[in-house]
N, C-alpha and C positions, 0 to 999 in steps of 0.2 A: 371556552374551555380554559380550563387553570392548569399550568405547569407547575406540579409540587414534585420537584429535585428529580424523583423515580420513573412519577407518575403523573398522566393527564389528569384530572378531575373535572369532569362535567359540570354545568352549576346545576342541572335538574338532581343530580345526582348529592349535592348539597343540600340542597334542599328537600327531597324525599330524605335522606339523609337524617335531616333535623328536624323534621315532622314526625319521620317515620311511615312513611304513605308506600303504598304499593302503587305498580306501575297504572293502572287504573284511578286511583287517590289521585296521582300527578296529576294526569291527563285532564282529569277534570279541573285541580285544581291552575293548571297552565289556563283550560279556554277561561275559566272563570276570572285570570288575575288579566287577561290582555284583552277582554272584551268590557266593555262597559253594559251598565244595565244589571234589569235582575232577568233570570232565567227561571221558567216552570222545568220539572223534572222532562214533561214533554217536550218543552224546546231543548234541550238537552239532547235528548233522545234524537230527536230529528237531525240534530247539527251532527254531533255525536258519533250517529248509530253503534248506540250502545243499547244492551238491554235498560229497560227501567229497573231492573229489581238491582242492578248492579251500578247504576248510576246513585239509584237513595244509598245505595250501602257506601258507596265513595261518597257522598254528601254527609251522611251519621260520622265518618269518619274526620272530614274535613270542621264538620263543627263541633267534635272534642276536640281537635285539634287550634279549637277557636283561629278560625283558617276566613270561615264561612258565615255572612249573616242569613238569617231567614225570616220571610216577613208573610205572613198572612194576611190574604186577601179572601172577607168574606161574600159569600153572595146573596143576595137579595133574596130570593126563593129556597134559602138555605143551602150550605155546604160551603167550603171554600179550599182555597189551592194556597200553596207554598209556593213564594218566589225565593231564588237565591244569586247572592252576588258575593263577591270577595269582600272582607273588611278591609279596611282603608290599605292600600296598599302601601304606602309608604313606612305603618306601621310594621306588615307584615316583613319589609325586607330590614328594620328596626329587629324584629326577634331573629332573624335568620345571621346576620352579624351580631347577635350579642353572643348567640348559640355557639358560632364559629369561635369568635372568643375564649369562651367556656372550652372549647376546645383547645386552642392553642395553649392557653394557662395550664390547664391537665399536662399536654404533651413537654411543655417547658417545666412543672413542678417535679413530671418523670425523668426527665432527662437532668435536674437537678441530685436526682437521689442516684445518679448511675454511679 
């Protein structure tokens, strides 16, 4: 937790924040950034117990949010499945302090014009 002058500030809270993720968006995107590996919507589901229909919707979300890769595995007998894992992380906490940033320059350009 962050102490800003008034207020606590959470870092999940940051970070939904500067994605813009709903608390579901989060959640997935937390198991995804502290676990390694890639994940099927099913294993998801099982660690999760989340709906599937509500795990792909938090996934479509997380990779506009270019959050999330996803890799296709096909199968021999035809058809195939979607893996997904976080993109590099180190990158992702790169956008999340640049976003913060972008923030603080707003808040001091305002406070410039008072």
């Amino acid at each position: 937790m962050i102490s800003f002058a008034c207020k606590s500030i959470e870092i999940k809270d940051l970070i939904k924040c500067s994605f813009d993720l709903n608390k579901t968006d989060y959640t997935l995107f937390e198991f995804l950034i502290t676990h390694k590996g890639e994940f099927a919507v099913g294993d998801i589901n099982n660690i999760l117990k989340l709906e599937r229909s509500t795990i792909q919707k938090a996934i479509k979300t997380l990779l506009a949010r270019d959050l999330v890769i996803r890799r296709q595995v096909n199968f021999g007998q035809g058809g195939y499945q979607f893996y997904y894992s976080i993109k590099d992380k180190e990158a992702v906490k790169e956008r999340i302090i640049a976003i913060i940033d972008g923030w603080q320059k707003k808040a001091k350009d305002a406070i410039k014009l008072i």
